[in-house]
LOFI-164755 format. One record per residue (C-alpha): residue number from 1; x, y, z. Coordinates in steps of 0.25 Angstrom, whole numbers, always signed. Example, Ala and Ser with C-alpha at 12.3 -4.5 7.8 and 13.67 -1.06 7.14 Angstrom:
LOFI-164755
<tortor resi="1" u="+49" v="-18" w="+31"/>
<tortor resi="2" u="+55" v="-4" w="+29"/>
END
This chain:
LOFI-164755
<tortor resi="1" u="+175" v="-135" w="+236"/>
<tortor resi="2" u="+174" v="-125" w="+246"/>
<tortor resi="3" u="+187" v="-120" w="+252"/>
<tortor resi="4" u="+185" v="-112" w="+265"/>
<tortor resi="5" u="+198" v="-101" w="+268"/>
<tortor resi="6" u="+199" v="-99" w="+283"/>
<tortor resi="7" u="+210" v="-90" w="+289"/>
<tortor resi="8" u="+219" v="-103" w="+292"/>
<tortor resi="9" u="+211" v="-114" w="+287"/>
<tortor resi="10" u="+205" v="-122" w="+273"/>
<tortor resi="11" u="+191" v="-129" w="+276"/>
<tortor resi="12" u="+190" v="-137" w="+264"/>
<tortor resi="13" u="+177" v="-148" w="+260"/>
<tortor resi="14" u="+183" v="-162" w="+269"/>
<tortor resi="15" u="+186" v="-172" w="+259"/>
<tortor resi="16" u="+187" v="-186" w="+263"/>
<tortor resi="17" u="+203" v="-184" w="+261"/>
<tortor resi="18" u="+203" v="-175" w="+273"/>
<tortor resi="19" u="+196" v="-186" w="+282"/>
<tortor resi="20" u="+206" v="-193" w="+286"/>
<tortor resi="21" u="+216" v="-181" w="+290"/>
<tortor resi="22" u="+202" v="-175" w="+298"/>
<tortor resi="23" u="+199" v="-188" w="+305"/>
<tortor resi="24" u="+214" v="-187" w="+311"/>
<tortor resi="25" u="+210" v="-173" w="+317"/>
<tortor resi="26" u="+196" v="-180" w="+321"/>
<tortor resi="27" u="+205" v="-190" w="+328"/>
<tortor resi="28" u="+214" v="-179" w="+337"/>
<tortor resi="29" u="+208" v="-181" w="+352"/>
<tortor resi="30" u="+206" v="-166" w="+351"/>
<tortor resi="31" u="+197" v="-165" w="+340"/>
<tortor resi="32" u="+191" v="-180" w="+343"/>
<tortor resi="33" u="+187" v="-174" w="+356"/>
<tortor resi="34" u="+175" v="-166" w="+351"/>
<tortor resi="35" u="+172" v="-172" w="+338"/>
<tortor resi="36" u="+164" v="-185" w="+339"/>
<tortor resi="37" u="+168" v="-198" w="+327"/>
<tortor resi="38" u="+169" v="-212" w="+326"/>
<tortor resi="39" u="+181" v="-220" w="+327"/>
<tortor resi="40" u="+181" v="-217" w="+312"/>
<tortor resi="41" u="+183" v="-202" w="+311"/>
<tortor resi="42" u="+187" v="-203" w="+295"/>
<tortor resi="43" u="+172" v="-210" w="+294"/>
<tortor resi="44" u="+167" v="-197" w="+303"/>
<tortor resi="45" u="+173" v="-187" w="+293"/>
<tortor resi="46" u="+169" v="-195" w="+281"/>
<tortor resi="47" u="+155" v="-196" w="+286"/>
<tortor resi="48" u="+155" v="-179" w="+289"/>
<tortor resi="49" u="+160" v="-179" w="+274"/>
<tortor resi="50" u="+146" v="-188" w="+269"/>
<tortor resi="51" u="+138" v="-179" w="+279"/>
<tortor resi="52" u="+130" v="-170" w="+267"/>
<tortor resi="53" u="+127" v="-161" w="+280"/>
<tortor resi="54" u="+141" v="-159" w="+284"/>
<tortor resi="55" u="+150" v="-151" w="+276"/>
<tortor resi="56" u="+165" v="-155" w="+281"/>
<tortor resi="57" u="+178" v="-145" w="+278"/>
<tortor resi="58" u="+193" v="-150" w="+281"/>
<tortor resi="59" u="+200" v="-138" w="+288"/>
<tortor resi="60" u="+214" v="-138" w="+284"/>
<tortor resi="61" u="+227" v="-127" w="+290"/>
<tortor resi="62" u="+238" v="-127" w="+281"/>
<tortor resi="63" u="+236" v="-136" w="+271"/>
<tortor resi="64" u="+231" v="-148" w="+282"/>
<tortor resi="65" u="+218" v="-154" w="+287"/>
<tortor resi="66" u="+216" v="-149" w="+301"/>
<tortor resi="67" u="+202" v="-151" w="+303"/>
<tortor resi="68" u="+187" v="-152" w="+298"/>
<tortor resi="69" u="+175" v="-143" w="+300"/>
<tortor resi="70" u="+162" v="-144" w="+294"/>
<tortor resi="71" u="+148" v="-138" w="+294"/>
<tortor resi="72" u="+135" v="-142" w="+293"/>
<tortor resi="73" u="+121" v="-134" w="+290"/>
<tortor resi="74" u="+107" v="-133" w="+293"/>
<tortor resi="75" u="+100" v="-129" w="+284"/>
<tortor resi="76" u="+86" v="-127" w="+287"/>
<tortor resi="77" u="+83" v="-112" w="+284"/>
<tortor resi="78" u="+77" v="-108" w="+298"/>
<tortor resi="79" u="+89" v="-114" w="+305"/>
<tortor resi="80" u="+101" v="-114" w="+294"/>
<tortor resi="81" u="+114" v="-113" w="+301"/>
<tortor resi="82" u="+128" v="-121" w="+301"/>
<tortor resi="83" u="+136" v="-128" w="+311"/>
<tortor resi="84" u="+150" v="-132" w="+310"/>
<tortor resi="85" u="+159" v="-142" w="+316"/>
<tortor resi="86" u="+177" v="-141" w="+314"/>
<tortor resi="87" u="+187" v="-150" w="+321"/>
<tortor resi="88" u="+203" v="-147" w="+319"/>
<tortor resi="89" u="+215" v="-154" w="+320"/>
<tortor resi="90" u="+220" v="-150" w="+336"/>
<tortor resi="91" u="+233" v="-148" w="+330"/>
<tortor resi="92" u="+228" v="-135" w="+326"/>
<tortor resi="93" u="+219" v="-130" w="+336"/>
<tortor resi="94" u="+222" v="-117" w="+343"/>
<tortor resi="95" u="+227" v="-111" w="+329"/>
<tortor resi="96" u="+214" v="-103" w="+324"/>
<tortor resi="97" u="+210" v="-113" w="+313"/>
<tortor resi="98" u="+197" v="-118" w="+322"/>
<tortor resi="99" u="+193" v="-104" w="+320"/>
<tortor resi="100" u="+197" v="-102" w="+307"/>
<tortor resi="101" u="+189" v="-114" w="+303"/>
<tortor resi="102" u="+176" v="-112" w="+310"/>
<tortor resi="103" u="+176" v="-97" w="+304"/>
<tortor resi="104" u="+180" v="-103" w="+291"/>
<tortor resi="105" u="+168" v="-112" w="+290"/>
<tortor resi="106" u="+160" v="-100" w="+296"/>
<tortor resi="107" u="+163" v="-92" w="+287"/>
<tortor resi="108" u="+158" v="-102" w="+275"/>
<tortor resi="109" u="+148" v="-105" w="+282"/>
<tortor resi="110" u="+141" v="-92" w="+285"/>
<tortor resi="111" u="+145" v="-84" w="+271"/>
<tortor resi="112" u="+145" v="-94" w="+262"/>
<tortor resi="113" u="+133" v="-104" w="+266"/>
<tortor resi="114" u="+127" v="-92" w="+272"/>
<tortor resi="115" u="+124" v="-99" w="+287"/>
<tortor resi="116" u="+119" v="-87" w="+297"/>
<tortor resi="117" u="+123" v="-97" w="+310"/>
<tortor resi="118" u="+134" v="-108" w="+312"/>
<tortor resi="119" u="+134" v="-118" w="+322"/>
<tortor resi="120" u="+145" v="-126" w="+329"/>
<tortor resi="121" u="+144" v="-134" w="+340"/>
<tortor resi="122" u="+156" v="-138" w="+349"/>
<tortor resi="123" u="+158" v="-146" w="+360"/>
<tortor resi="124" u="+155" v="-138" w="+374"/>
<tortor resi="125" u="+168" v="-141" w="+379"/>
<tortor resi="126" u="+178" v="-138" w="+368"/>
<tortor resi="127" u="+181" v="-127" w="+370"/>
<tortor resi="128" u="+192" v="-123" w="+360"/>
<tortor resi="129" u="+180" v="-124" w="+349"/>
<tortor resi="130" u="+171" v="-117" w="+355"/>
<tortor resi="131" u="+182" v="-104" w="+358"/>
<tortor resi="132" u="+185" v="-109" w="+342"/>
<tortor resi="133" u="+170" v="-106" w="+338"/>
<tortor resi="134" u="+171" v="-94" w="+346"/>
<tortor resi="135" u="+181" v="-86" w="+338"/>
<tortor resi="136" u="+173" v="-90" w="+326"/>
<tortor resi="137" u="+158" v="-82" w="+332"/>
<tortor resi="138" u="+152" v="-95" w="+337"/>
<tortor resi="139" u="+144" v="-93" w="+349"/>
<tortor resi="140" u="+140" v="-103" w="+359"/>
<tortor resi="141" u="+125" v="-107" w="+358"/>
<tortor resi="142" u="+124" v="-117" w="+370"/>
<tortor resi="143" u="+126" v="-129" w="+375"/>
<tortor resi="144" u="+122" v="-141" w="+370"/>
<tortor resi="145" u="+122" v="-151" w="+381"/>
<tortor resi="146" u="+125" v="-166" w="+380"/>
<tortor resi="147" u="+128" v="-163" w="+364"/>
<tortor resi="148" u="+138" v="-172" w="+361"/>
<tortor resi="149" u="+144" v="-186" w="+364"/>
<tortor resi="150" u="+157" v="-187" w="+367"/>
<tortor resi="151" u="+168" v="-197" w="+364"/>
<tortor resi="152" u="+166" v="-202" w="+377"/>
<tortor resi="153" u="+151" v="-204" w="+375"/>
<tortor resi="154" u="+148" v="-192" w="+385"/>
<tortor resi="155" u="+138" v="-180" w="+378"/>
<tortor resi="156" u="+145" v="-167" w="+379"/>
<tortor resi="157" u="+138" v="-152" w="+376"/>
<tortor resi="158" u="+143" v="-144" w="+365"/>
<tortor resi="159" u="+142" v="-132" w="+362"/>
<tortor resi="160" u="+131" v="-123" w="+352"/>
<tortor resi="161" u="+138" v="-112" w="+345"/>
<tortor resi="162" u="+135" v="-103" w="+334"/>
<tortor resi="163" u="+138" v="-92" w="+326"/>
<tortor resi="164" u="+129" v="-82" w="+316"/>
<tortor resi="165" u="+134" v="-77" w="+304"/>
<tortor resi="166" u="+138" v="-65" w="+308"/>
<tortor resi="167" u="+145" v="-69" w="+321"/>
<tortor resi="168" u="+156" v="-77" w="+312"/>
<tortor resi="169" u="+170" v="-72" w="+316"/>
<tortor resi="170" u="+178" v="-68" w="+303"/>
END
C-alpha cells in the first residue's frame, strides 16, 4: 500500500471504509458546488473506487479524513502525461493543506511514476483552486468554454492548467 507524506497531510489508497466520511465532505455546499454527483455520492465514490483508470487516495490532517484526491493517466507514449482531481472538507480550507496535497500527489507523480506533464482542470470561476494550483507551479493553459454542466443544468468553462516536471514547487 502506498503511503504519501506531505508537509501536513497522509494520502493514503480510499478504501470503501472512507466512503461514507468523504461522501459527507462531497455533500458540504462548498465542495458540492464544483464537484458534480448523483443524489447518491456513496455510489459516486464507490464507483471512482471500481474505475481501474482512476486511482483514488483519502487525504487525512491529524489523524481525520479531510478530503479525497486522485489521478488518472494517459498513457499513450506520444502524449503520456497525468491529471489530477482533490476536494477537501471546507472546514479546512485556508490552512495550506490544498497545497500541500496537490504537491504531495505531484511530487508521486512526477518522481515516482516518472510523468514529465500534470494536468488539472478546474472550474474558470473558482478561484481559491486555481490561486491553490498556483502555489504548487500549475500554469493556466486556457479556457475551456461551455466545459462543464452545472447543478443547475447551465455549462460553465473551466479552466486548463498544467505543470512540467521541473516547474513542480517543492
Amino acid at each position: 500500500m502506498t503511503v504519501l507524506r506531505g508537509a501536513l497531510v497522509v494520502l493514503l489508497p480510499t478504501t470503501v471504509e472512507d466512503v461514507s466520511a468523504l461522501a459527507a465532505i462531497r455533500a458540504t455546499p462548498e465542495v458540492r458546488a464544483w464537484w458534480r454527483g448523483g443524489d447518491d455520492l456513496e455510489a459516486d465514490i464507490v464507483a471512482d473506487l471500481q474505475d481501474p483508470g482512476i486511482h483514488p487516495l483519502t487525504v487525512r490532517y491529524q489523524d481525520r479524513i479531510i478530503g479525497m484526491a486522485q489521478w488518472y493517466a494517459e498513457e499513450d507514449p506520444d502524449y503520456r502525461h497525468a491529471g489530477i482531481d482533490v476536494f477537501l472538507d471546507p472546514a479546512v480550507h485556508g490552512r495550506g493543506l490544498g497545497a500541500d496535497t496537490v504537491r504531495t500527489l505531484a511530487r508521486h507523480l512526477v518522481d515516482d511514476h516518472g510523468y514529465h506533464r500534470l494536468v488539472i482542470d478546474p472550474a474558470a470561476g473558482n478561484a481559491a483552486a486555481i490561486r491553490c494550483y498556483t502555489k504548487v507551479g500549475f500554469r493556466p493553459v486556457g479556457i475551456m468554454r461551455s466545459y462543464e454542466r452545472g447543478a443547475d443544468g447551465s455549462w460553465h468553462d473551466g479552466l486548463l492548467m498544467d505543470l512540467l516536471a521541473a516547474e513542480l514547487v517543492r
